[in-house]
C-alpha positions in Angstrom: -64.6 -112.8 -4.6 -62.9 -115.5 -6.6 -65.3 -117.8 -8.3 -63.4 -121.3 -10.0 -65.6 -123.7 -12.0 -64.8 -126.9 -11.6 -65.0 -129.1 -14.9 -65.4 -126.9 -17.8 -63.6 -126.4 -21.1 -62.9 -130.2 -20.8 -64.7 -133.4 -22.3 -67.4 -131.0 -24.0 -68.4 -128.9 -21.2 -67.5 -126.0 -23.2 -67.9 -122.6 -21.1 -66.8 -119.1 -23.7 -65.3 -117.1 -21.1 -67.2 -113.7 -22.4 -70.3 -115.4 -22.0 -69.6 -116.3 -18.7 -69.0 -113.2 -17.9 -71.8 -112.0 -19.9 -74.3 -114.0 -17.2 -72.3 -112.8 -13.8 -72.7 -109.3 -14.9 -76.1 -110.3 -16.0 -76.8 -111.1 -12.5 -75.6 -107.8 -11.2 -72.0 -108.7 -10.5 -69.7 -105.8 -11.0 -66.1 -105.9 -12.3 -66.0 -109.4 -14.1 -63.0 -110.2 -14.4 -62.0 -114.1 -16.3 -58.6 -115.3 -16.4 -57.7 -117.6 -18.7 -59.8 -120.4 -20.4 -60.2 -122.5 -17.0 -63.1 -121.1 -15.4 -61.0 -118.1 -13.1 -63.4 -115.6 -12.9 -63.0 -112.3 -10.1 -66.4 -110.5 -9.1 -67.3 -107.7 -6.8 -70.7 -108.0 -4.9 -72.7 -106.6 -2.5 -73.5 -109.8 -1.4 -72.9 -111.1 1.9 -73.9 -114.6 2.0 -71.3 -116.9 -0.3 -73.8 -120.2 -0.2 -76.2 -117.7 -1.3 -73.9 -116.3 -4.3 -72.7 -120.1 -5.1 -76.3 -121.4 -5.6 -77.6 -118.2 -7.6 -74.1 -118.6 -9.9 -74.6 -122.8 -9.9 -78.5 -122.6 -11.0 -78.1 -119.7 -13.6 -74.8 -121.7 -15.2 -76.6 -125.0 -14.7 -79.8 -123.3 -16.9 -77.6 -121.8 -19.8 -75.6 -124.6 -20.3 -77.3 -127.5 -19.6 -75.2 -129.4 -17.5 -74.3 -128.8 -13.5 -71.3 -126.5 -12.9 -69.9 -126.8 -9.9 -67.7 -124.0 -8.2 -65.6 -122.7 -5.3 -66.2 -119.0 -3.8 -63.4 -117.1 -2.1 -62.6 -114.0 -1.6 -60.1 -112.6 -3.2 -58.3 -112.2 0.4 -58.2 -115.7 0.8 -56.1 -116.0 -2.6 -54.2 -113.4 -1.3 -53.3 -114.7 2.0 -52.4 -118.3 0.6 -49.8 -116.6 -2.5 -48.1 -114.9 0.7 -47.9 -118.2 3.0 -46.2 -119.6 0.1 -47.1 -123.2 1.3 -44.2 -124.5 -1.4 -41.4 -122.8 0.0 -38.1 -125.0 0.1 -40.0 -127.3 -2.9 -37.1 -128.1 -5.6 -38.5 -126.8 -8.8 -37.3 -128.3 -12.1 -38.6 -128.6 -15.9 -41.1 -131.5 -14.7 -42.0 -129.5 -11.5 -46.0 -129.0 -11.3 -47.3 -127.4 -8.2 -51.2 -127.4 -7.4 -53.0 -126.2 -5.3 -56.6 -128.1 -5.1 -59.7 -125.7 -3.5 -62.1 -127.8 -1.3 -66.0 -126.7 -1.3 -66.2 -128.1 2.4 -63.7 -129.4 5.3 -62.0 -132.2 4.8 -62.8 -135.5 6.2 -60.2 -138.0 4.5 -58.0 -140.0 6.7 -55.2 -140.0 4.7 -51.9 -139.7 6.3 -50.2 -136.1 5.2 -47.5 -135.8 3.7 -48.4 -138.5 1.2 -46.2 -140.0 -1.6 -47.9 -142.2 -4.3 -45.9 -145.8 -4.5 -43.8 -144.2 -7.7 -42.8 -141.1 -6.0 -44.3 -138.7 -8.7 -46.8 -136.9 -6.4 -47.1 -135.6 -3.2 -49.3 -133.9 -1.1 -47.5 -131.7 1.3 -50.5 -130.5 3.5 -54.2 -130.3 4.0 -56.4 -127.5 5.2 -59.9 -126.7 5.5 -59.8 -125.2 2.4 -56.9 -126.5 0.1 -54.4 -129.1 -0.8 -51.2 -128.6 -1.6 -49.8 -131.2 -3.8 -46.0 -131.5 -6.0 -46.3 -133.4 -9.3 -43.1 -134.9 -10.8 -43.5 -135.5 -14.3 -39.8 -137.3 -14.4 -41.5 -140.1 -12.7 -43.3 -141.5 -15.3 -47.2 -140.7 -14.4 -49.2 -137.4 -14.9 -51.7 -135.2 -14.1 -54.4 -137.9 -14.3 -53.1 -140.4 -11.7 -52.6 -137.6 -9.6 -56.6 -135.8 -9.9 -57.3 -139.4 -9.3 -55.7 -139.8 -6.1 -57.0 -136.3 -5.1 -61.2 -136.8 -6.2 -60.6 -140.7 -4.4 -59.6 -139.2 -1.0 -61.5 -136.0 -1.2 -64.1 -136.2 -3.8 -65.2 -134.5 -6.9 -66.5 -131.3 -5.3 -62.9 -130.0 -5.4 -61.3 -128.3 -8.0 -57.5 -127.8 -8.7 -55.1 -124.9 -10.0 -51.7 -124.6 -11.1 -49.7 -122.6 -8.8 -48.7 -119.9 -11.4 -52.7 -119.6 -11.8 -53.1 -118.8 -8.5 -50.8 -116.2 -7.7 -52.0 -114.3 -11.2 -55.6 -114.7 -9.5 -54.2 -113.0 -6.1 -52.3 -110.0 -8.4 -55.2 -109.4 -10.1 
């Protein structure tokens, strides 16, 4: 599976990435793996049931730290299969180029109209699936990242988390 934590590392929701996986193998998952400081961790389960895993992950996290961590389970087939759909195919990619993919914890229900372009033209969500949200961020325009999570938690709310493309297809290779 692919666990990603939504939130941490950021506005003092500090998460050590050993200790993390100190806790998941604590909890009997095998082959912890953490990539980089954003809450990208791969595990290996026997586990069948990924609400199960989620809420036993959530609760443990939410008791060590003290505050709610949220996350996204996938398996690591799922990462796989989206790197090889390559959803930005044909995208122009410059210097101020930022590809994202944003991970939804349940289907979608937003009526925006897809593809969407903010009013400055610096972001742009391509498509919408059951599961993700693939979104192009020009940082020529003006705006950043902010604006653009903004746009993304308004029309899909918070229980979403988002990932650089590069992120993702180091996850899928790993």
């Amino acid at each position: 599976y692919v666990l990603l934590l939504r939130g941490i590392n950021v506005g003092g929701k500090m998460v050590k990435m050993a200790r993390l996986k100190q806790i998941l193998e604590d909890l009997g998952y095998q082959n912890v793996v953490t990539l980089l400081n954003s809450g990208n961790v791969i595990i290996e389960t026997d586990k069948q049931n990924s609400k199960t895993i989620r809420a036993e992950i959530e609760n443990n996290l939410e008791d060590t730290f003290g505050f709610p961590v949220r996350t996204i389970l996938l398996t690591h087939a799922a990462i796989t299969a989206l790197v090889f759909s390559d959803p930005f195919k044909g995208i122009p990619i410059t210097k101020d180029t930022r590809l994202y993919i944003t991970f939804l914890s349940e289907k979608p229900t937003s009526k925006l109209k897809v593809p969407y372009t903010s009013e400055d033209r610096s972001f742009c969500i391509l498509s919408v699936t059951n599961s993700e949200i693939h979104s192009v961020l020009d940082l020529s325009r003006g705006k950043g990242t902010t604006d653009a999570m903004n746009i993304l938690e308004k029309e899909f709310g918070k229980q979403i988390t988002t990932r650089n493309w590069n992120t993702v297809q180091k996850i899928a290779v790993s």
